[in-house]
C-alpha positions in Angstrom: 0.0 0.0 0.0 1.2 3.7 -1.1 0.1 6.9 0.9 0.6 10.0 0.9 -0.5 12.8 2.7 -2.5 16.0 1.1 -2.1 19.4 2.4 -4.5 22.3 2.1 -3.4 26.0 2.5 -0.4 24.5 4.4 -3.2 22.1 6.7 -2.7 18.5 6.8 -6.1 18.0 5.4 -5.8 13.9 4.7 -4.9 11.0 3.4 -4.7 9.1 -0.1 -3.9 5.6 -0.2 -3.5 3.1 -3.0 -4.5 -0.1 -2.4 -5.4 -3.7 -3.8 -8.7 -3.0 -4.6 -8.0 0.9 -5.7 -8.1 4.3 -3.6 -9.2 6.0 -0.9 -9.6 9.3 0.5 -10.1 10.1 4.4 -10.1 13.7 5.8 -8.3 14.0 8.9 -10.3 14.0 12.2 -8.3 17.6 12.9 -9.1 19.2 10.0 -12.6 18.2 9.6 -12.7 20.3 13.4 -11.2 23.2 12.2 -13.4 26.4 12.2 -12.5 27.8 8.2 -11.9 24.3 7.0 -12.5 23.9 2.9 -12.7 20.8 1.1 -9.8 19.3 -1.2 -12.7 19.5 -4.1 -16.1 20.1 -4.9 -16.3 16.1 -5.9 -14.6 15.4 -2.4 -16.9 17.3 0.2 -16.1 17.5 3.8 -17.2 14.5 5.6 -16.0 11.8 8.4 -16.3 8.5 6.0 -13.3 7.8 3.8 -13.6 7.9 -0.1 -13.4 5.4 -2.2 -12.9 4.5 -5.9 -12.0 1.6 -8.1 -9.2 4.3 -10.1 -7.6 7.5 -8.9 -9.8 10.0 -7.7 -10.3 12.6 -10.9 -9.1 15.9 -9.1 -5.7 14.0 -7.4 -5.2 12.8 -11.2 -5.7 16.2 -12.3 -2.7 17.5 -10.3 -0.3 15.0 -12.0 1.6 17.0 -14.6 1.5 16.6 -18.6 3.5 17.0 -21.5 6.7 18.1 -21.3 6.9 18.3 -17.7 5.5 14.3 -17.3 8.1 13.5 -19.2 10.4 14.8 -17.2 9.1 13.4 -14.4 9.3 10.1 -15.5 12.8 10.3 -16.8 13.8 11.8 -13.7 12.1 9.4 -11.4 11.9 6.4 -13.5 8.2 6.7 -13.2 6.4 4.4 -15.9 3.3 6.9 -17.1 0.6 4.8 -16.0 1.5 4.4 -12.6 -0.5 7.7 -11.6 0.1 7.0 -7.8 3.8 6.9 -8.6 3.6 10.0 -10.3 1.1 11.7 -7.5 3.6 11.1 -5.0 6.6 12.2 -6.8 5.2 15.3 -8.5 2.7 16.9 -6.6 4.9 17.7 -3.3 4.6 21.5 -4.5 1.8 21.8 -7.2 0.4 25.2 -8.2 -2.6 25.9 -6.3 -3.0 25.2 -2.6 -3.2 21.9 -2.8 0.3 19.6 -1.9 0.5 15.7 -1.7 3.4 14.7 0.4 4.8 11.0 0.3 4.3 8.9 3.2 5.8 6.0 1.9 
């Protein structure tokens, strides 16, 4: 199992998690008790259960970069191009918006 942790606006916010039977998402007990808390996404509202899909989540797989930049991400890292957990972990550490996911390996 890979995990990683995902930051908001410099919160710990939660935690993604590949697994045999695909993903999941859990906010963090903390955050979800904070007073200005936001969600990760509008498809990922706030809420105590944990997430789960059969394939990455749409909006983590949306922070992965493309084109040039995936390319060299995958040279650099040896990351094959459809391991999109790989590349999660590896690339988005400091993505642009406020949104980081931090390896947790």
């Amino acid at each position: 199992m890979r995990q990683g942790e995902v930051w908001v606006n410099n919160l710990k916010a939660g935690l993604i998690a590949e697994h045999d039977e695909g993903y999941s998402f859990q906010y963090d007990s903390v955050y979800l008790k904070l007073a200005k808390t936001t969600p990760v996404s509008l498809t990922l509202p706030l809420q105590v259960d944990a997430f789960k899909s059969d394939f990455m989540f749409p909006f983590f797989d949306g922070l992965i970069p493309e084109g040039w930049l995936l390319e060299i991400v995958e040279k650099n890292w040896k990351i094959n191009p459809r391991d999109r957990m790989g590349l999660l972990l590896a690339a988005c550490r400091d993505c642009i918006g406020n949104v980081s996911v931090i390896g947790n390996e």
